[in-house]
PQR file with spaces between the fields and no chain letter, atoms N, CA, C, O and H, PARSE charges and radii, in Angstrom:
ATOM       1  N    UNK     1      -4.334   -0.759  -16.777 -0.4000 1.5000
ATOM       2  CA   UNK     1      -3.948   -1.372  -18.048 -0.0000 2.0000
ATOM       3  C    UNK     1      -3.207   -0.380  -18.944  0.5500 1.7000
ATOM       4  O    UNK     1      -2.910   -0.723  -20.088 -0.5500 1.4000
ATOM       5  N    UNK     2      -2.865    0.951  -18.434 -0.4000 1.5000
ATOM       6  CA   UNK     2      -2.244    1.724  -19.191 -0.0000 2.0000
ATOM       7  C    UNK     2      -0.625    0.890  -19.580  0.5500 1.7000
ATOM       8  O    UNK     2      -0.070    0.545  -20.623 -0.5500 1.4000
ATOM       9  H    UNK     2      -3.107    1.229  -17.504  0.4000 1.0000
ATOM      10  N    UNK     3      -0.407    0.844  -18.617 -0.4000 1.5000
ATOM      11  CA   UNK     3       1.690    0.306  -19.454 -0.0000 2.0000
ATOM      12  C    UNK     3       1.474   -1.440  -19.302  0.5500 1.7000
ATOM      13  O    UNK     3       1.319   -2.106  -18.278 -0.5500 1.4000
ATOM      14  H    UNK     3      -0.859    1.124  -17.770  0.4000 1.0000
ATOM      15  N    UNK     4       1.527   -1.835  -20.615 -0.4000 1.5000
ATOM      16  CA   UNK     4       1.649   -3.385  -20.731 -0.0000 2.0000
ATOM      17  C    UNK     4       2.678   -3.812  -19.929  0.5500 1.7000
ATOM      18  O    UNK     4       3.729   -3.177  -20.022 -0.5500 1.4000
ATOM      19  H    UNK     4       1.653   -1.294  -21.447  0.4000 1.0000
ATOM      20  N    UNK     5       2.609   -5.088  -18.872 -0.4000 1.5000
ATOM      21  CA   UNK     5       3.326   -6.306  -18.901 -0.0000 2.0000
ATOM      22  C    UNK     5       3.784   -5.615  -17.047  0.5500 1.7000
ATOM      23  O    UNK     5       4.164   -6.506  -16.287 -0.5500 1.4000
ATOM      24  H    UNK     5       1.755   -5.603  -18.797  0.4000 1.0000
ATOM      25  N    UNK     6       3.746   -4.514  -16.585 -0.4000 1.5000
ATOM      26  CA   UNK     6       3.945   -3.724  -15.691 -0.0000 2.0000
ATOM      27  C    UNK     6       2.813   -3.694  -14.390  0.5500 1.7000
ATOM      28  O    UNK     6       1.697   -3.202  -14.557 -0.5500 1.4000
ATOM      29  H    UNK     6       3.437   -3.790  -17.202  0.4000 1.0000
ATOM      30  N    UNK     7       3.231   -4.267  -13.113 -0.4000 1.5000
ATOM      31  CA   UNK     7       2.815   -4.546  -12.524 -0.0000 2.0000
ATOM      32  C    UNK     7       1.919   -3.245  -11.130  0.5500 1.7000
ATOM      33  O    UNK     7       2.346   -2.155  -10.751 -0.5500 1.4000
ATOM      34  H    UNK     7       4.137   -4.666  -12.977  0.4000 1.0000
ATOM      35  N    UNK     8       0.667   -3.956  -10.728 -0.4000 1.5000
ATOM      36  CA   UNK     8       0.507   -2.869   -9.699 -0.0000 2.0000
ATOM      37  C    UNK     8       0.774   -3.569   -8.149  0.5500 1.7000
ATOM      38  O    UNK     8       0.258   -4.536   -7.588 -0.5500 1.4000
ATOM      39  H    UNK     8       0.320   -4.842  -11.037  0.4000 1.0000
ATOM      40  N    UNK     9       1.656   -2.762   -7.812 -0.4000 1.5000
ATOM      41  CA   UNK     9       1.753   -3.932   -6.107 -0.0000 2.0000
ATOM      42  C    UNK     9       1.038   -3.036   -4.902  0.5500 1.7000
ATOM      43  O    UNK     9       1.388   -1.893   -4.609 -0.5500 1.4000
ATOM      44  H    UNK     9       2.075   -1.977   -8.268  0.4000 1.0000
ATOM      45  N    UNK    10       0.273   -3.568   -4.444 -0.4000 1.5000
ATOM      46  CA   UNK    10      -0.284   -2.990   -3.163 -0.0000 2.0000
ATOM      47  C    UNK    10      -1.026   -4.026   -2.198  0.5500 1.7000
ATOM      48  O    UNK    10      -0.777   -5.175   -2.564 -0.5500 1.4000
ATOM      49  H    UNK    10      -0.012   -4.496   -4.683  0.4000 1.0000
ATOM      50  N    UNK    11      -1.557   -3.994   -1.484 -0.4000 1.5000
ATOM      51  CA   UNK    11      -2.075   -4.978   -0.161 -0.0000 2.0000
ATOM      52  C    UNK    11      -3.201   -4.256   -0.047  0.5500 1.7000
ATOM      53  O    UNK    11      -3.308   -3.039    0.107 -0.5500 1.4000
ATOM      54  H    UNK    11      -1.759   -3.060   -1.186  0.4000 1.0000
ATOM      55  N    UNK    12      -4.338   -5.376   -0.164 -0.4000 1.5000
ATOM      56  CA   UNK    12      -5.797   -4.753    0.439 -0.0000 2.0000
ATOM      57  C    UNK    12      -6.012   -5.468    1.788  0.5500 1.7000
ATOM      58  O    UNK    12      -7.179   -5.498    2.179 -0.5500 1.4000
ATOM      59  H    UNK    12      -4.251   -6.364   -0.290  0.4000 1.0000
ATOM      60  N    UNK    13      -5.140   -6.009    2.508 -0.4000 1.5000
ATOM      61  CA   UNK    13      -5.582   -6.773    3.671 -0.0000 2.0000
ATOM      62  C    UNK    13      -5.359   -5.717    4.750  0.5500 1.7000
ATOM      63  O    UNK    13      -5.210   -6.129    5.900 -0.5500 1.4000
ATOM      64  H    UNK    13      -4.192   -5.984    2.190  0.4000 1.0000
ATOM      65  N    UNK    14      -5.321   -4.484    4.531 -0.4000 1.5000
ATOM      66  CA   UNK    14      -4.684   -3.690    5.500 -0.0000 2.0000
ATOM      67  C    UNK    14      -5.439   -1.928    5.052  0.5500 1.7000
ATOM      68  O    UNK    14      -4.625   -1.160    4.539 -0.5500 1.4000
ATOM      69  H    UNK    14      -5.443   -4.150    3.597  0.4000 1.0000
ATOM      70  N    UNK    15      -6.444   -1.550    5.190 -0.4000 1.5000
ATOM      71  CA   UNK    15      -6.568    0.277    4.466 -0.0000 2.0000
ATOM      72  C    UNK    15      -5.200    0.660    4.835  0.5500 1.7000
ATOM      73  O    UNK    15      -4.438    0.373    5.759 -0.5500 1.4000
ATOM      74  H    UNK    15      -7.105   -2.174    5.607  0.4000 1.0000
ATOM      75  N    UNK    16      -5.148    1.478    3.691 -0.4000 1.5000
ATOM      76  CA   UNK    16      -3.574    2.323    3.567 -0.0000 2.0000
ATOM      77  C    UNK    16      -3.685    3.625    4.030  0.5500 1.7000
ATOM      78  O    UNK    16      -2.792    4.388    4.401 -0.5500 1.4000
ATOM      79  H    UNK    16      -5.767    1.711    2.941  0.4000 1.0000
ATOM      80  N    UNK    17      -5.350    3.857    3.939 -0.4000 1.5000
ATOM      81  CA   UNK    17      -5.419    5.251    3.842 -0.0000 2.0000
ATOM      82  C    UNK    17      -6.731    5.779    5.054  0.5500 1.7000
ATOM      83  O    UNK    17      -7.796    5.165    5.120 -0.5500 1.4000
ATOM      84  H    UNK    17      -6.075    3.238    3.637  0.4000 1.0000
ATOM      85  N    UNK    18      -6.445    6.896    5.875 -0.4000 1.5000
ATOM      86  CA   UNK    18      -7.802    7.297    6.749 -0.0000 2.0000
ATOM      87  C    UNK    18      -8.092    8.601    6.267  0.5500 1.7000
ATOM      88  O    UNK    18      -7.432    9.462    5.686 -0.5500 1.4000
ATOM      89  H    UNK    18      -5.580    7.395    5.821  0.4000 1.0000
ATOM      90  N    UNK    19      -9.216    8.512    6.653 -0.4000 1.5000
ATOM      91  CA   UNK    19      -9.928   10.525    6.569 -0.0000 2.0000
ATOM      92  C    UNK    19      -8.939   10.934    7.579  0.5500 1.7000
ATOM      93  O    UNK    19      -8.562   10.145    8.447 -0.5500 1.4000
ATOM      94  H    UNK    19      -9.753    7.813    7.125  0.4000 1.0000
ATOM      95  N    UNK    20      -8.372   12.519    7.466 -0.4000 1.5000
ATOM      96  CA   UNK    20      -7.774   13.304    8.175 -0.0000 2.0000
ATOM      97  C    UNK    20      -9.228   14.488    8.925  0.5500 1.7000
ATOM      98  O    UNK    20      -9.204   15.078   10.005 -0.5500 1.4000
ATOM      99  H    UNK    20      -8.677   13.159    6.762  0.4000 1.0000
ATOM     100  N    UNK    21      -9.928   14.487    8.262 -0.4000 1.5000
ATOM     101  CA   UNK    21     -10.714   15.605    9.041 -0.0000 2.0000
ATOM     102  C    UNK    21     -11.191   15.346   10.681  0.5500 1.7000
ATOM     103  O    UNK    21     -11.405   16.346   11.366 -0.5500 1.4000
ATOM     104  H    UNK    21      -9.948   14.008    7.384  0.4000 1.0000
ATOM     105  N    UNK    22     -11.312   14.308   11.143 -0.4000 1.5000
ATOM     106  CA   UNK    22     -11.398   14.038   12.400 -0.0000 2.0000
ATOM     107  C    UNK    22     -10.121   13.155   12.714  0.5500 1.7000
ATOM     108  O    UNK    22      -9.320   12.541   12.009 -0.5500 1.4000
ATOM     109  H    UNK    22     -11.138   13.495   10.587  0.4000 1.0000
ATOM     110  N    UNK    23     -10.282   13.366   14.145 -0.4000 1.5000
ATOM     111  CA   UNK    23      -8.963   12.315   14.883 -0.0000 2.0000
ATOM     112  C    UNK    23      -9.060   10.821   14.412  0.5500 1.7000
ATOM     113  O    UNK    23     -10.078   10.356   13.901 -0.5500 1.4000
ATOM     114  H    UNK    23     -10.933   13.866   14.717  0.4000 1.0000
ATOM     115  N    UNK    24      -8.101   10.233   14.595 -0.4000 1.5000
ATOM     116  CA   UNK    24      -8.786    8.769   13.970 -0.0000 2.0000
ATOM     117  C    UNK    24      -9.332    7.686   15.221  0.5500 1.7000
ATOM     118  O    UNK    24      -8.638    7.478   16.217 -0.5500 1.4000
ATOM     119  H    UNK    24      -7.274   10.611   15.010  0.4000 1.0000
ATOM     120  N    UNK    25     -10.572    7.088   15.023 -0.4000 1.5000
ATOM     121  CA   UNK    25     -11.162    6.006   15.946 -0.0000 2.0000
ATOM     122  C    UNK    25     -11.557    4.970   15.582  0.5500 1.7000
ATOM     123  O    UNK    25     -12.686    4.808   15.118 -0.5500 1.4000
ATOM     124  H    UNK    25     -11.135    7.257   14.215  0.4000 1.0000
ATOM     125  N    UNK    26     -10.421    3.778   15.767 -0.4000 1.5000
ATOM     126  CA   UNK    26     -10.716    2.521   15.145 -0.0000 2.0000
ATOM     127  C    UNK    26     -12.461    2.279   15.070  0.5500 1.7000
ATOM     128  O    UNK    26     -13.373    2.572   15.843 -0.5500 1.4000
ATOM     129  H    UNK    26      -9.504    3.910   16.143  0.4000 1.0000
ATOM     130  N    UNK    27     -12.393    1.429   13.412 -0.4000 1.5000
ATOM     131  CA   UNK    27     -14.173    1.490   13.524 -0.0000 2.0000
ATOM     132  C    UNK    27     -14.651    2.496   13.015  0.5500 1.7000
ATOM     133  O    UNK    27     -15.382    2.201   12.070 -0.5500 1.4000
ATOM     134  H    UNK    27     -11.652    1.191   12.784  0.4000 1.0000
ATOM     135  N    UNK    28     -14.548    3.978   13.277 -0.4000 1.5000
ATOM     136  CA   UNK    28     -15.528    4.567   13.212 -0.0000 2.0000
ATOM     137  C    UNK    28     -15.106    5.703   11.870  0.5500 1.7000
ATOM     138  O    UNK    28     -15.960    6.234   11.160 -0.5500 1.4000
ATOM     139  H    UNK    28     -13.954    4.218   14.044  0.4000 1.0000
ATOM     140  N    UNK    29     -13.539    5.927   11.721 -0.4000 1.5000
ATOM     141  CA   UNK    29     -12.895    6.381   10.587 -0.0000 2.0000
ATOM     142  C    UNK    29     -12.707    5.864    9.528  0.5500 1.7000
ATOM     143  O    UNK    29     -11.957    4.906    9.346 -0.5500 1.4000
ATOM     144  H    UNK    29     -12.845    5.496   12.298  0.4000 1.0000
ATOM     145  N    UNK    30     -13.778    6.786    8.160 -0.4000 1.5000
ATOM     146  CA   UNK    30     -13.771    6.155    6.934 -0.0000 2.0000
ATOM     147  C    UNK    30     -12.234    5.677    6.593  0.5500 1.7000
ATOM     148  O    UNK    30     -11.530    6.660    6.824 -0.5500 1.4000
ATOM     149  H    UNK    30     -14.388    7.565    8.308  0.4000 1.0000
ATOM     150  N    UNK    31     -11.329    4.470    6.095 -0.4000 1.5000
ATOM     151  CA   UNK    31     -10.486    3.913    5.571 -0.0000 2.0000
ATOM     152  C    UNK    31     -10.498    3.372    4.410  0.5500 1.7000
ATOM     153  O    UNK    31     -11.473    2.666    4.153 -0.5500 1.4000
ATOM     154  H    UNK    31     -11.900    3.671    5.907  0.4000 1.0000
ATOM     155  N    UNK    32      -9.327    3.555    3.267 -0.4000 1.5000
ATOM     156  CA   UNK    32      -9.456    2.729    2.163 -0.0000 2.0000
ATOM     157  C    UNK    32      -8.279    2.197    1.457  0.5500 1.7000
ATOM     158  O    UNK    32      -7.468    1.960    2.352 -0.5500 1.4000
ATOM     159  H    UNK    32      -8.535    4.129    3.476  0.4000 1.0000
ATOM     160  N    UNK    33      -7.887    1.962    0.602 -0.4000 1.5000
ATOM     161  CA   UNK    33      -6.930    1.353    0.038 -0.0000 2.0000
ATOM     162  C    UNK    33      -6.446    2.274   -0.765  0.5500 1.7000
ATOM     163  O    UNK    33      -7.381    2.297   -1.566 -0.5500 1.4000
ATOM     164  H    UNK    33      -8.545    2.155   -0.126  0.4000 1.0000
ATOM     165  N    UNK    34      -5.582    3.173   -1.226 -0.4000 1.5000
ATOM     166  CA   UNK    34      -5.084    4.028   -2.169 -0.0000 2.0000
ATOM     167  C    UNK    34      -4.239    3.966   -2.781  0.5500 1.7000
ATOM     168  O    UNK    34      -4.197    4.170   -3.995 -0.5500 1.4000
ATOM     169  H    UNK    34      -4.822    3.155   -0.576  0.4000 1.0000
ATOM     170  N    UNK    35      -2.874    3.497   -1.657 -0.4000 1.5000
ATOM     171  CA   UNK    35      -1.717    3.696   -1.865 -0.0000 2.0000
ATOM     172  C    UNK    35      -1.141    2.545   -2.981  0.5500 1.7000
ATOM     173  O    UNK    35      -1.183    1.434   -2.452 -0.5500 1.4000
ATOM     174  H    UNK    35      -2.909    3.332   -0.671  0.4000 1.0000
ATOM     175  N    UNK    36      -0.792    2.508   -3.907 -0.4000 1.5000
ATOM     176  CA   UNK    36      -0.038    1.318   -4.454 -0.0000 2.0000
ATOM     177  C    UNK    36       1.176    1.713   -5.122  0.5500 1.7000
ATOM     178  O    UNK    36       1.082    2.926   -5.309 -0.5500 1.4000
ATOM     179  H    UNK    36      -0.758    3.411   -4.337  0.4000 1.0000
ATOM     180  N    UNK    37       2.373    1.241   -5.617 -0.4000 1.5000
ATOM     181  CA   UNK    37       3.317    1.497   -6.454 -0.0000 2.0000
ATOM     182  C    UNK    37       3.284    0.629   -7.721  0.5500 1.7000
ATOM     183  O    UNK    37       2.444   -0.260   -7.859 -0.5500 1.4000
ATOM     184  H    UNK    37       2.450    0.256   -5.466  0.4000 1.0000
ATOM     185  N    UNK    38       4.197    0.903   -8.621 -0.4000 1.5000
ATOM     186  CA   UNK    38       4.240    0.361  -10.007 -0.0000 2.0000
ATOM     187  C    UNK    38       5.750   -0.244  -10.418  0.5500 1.7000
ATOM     188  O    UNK    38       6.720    0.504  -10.540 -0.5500 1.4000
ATOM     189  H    UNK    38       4.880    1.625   -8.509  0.4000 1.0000
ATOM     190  N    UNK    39       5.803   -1.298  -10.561 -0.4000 1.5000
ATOM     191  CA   UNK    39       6.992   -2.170  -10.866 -0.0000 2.0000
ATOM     192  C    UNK    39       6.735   -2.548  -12.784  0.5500 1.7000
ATOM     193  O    UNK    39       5.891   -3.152  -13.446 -0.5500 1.4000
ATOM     194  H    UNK    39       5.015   -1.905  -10.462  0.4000 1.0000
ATOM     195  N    UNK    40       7.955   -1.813  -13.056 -0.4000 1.5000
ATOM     196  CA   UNK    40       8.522   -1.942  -14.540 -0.0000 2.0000
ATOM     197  C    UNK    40       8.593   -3.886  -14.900  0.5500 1.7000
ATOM     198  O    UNK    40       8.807   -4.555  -13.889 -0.5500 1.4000
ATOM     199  H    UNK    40       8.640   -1.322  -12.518  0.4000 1.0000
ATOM     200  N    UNK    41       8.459   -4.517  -15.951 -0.4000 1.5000
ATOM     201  CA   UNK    41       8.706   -5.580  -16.265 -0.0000 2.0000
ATOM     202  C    UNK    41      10.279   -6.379  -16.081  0.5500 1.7000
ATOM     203  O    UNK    41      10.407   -7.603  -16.118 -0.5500 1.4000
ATOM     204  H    UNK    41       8.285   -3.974  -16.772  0.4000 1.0000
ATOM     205  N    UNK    42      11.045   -5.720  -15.943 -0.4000 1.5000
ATOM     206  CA   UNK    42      12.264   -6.307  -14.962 -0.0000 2.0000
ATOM     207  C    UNK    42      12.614   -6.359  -13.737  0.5500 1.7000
ATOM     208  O    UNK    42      13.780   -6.453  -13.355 -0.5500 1.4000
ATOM     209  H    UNK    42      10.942   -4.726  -15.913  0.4000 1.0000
ATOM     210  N    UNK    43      11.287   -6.281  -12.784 -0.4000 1.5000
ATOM     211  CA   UNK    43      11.471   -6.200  -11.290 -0.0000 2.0000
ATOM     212  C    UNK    43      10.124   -7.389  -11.155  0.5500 1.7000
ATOM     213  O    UNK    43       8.951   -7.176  -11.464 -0.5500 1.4000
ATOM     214  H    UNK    43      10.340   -6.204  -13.096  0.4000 1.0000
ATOM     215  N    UNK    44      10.686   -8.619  -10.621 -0.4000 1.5000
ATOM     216  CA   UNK    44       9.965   -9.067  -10.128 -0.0000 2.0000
ATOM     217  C    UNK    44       9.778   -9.352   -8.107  0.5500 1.7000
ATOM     218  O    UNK    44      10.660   -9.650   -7.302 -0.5500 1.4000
ATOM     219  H    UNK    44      11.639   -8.792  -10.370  0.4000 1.0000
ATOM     220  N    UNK    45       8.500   -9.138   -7.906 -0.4000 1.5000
ATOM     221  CA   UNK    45       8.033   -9.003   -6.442 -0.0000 2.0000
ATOM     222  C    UNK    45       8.083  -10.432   -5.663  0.5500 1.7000
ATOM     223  O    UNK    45       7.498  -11.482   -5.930 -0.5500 1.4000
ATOM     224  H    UNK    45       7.783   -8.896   -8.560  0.4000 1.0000
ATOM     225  N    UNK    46       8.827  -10.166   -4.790 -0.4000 1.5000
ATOM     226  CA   UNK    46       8.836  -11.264   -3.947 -0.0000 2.0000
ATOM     227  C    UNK    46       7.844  -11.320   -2.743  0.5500 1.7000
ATOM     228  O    UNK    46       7.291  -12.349   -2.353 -0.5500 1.4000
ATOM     229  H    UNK    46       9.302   -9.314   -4.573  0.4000 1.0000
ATOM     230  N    UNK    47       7.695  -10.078   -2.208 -0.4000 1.5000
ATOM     231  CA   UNK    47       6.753   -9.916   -0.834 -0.0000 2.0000
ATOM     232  C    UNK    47       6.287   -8.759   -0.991  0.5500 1.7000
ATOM     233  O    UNK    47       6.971   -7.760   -1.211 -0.5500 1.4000
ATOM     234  H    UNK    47       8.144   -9.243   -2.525  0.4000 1.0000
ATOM     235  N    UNK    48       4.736   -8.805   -0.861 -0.4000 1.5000
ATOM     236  CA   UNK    48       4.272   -7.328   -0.252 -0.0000 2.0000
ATOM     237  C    UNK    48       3.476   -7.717    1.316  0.5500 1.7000
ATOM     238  O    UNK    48       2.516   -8.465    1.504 -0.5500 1.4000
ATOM     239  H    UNK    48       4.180   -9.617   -0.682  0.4000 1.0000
ATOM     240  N    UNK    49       4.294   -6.884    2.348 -0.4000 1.5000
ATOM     241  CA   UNK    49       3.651   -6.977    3.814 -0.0000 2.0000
ATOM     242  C    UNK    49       2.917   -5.998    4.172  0.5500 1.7000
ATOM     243  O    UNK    49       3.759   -5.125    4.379 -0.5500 1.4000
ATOM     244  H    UNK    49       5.073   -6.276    2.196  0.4000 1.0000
ATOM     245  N    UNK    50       1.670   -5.437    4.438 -0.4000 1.5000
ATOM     246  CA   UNK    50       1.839   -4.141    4.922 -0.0000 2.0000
ATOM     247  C    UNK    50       1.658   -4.180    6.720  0.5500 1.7000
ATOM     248  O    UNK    50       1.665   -5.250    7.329 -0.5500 1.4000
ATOM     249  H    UNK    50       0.986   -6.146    4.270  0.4000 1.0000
ATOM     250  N    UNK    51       1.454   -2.422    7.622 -0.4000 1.5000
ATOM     251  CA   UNK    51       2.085   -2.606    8.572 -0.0000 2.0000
ATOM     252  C    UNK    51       1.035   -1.774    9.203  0.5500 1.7000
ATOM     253  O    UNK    51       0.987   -0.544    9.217 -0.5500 1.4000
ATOM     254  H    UNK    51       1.449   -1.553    7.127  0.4000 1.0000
ATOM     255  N    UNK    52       0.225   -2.591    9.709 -0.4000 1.5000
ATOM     256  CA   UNK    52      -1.299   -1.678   10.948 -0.0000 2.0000
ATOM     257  C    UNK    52      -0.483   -0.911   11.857  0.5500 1.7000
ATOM     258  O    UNK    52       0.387   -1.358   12.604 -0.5500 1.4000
ATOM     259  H    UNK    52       0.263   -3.591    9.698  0.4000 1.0000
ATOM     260  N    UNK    53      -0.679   -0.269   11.784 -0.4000 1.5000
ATOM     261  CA   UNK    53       0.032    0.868   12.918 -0.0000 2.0000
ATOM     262  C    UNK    53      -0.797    1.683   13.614  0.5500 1.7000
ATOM     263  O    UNK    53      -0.486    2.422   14.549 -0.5500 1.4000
ATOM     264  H    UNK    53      -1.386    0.095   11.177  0.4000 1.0000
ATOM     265  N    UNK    54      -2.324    1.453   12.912 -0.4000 1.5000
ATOM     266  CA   UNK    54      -3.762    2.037   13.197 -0.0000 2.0000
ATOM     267  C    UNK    54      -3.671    3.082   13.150  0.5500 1.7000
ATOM     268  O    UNK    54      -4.353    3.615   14.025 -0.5500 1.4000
ATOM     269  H    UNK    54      -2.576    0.853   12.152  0.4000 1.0000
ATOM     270  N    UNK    55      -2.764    4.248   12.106 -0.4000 1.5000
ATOM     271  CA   UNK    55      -2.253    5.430   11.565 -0.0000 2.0000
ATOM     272  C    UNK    55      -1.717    6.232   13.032  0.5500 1.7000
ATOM     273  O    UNK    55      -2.253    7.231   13.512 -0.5500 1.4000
ATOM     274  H    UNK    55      -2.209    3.814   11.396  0.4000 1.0000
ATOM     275  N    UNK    56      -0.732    5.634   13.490 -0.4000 1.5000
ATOM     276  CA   UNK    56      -0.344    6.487   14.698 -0.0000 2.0000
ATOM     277  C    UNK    56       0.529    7.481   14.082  0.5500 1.7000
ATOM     278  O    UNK    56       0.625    8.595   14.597 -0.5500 1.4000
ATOM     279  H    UNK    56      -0.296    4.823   13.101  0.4000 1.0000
ATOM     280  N    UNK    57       1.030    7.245   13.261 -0.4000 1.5000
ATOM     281  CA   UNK    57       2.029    8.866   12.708 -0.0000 2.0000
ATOM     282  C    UNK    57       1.742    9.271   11.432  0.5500 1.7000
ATOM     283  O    UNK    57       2.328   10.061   10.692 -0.5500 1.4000
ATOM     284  H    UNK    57       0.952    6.340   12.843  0.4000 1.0000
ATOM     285  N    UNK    58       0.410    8.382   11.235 -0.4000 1.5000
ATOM     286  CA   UNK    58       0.377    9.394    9.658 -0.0000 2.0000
ATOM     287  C    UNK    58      -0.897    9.070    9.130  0.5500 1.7000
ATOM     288  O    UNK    58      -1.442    8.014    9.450 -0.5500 1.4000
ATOM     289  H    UNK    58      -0.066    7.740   11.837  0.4000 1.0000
ATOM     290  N    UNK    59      -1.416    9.864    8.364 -0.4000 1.5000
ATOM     291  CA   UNK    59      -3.134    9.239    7.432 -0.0000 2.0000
ATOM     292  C    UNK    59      -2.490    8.000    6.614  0.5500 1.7000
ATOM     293  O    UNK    59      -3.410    7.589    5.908 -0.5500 1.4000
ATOM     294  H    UNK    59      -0.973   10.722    8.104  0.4000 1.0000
ATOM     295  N    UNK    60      -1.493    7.320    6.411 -0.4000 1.5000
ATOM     296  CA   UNK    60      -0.923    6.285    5.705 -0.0000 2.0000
ATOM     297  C    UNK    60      -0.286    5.349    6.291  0.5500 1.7000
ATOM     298  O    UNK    60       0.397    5.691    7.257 -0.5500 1.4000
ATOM     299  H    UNK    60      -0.745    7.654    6.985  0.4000 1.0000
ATOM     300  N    UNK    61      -0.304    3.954    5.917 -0.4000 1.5000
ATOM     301  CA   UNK    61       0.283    3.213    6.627 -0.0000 2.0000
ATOM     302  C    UNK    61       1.589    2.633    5.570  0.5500 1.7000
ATOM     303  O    UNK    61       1.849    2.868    4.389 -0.5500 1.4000
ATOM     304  H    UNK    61      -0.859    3.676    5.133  0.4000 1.0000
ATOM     305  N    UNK    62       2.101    1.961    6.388 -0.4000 1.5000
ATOM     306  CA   UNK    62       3.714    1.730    5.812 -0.0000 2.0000
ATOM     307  C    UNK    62       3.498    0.212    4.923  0.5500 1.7000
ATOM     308  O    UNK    62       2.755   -0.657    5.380 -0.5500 1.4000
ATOM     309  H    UNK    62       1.890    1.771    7.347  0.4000 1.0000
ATOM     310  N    UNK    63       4.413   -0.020    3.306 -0.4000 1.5000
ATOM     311  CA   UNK    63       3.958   -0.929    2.866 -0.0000 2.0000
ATOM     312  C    UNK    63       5.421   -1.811    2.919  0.5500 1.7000
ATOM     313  O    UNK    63       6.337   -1.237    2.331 -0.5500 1.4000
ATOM     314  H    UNK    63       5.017    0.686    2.935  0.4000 1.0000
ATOM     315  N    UNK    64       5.669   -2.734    3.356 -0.4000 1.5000
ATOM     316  CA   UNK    64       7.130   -3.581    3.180 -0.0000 2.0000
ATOM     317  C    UNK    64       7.061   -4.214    1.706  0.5500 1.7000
ATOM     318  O    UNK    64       6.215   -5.065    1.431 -0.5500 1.4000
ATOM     319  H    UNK    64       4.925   -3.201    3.834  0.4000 1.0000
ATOM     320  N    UNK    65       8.052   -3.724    0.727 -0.4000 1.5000
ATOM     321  CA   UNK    65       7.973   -4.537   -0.485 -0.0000 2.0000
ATOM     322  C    UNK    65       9.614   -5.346   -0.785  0.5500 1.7000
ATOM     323  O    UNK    65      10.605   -4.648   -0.570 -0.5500 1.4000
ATOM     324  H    UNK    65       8.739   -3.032    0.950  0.4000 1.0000
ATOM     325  N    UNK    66       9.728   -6.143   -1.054 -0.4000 1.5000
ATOM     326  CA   UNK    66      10.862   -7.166   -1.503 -0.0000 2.0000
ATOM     327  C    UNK    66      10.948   -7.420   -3.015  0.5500 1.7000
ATOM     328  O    UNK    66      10.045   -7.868   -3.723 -0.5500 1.4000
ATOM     329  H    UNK    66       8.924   -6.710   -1.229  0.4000 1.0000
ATOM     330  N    UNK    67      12.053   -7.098   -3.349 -0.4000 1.5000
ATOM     331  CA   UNK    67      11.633   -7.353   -4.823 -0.0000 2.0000
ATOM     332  C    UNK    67      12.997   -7.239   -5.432  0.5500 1.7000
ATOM     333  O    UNK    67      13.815   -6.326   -5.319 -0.5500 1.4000
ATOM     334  H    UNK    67      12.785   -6.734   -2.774  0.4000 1.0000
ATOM     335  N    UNK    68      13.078   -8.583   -6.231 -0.4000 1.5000
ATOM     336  CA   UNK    68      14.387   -8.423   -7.276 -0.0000 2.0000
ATOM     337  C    UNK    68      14.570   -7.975   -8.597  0.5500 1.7000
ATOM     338  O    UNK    68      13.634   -8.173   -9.371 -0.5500 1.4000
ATOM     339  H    UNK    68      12.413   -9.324   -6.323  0.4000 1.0000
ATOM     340  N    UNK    69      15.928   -7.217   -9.159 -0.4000 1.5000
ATOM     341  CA   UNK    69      15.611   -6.566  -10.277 -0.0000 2.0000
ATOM     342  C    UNK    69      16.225   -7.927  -11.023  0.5500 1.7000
ATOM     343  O    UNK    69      16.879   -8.832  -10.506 -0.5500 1.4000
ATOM     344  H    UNK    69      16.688   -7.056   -8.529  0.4000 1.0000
ATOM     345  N    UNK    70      15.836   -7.785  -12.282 -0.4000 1.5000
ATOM     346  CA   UNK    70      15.952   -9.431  -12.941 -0.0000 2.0000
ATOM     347  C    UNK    70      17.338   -8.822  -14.131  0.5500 1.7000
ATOM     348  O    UNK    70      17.621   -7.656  -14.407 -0.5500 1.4000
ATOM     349  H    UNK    70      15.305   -7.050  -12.702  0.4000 1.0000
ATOM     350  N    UNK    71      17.897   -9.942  -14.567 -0.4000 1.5000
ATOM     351  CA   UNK    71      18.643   -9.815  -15.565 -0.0000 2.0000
ATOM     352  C    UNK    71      18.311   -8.848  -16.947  0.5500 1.7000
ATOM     353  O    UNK    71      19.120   -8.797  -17.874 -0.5500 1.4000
ATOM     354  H    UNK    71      17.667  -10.889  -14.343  0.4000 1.0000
């Protein structure tokens, strides 16, 4: 609620985020949601997808966002 009218976009249908201290093993690696970005009041969001990849190249997973900047 810090910047009025300004949106938070992120996807909880998907953890964004794994523990790095061990290898990762579906199931058994703590995961959570972290990652989100922030859209100013002249960008409105059309799609947020995100993308299980079950962190094969990274402690993060990839977020697809669509979004038009408005008049």
């Amino acid at each position: 609620d810090f910047l009025e009218n300004w949106k938070k976009i992120y996807s909880d249908s998907v953890p964004s985020n794994r523990r790095i201290k061990t290898p990762y093993t579906k199931g058994q690696t703590l995961t959570t949601v972290i990652d989100f970005y922030i859209a100013s009041p002249n960008i409105s969001v059309v799609n947020v997808k995100p993308h299980d990849m079950d962190f094969l190249f990274s402690d993060h997973q990839p977020l697809l966002i669509c979004f038009i900047l408005n008049d």
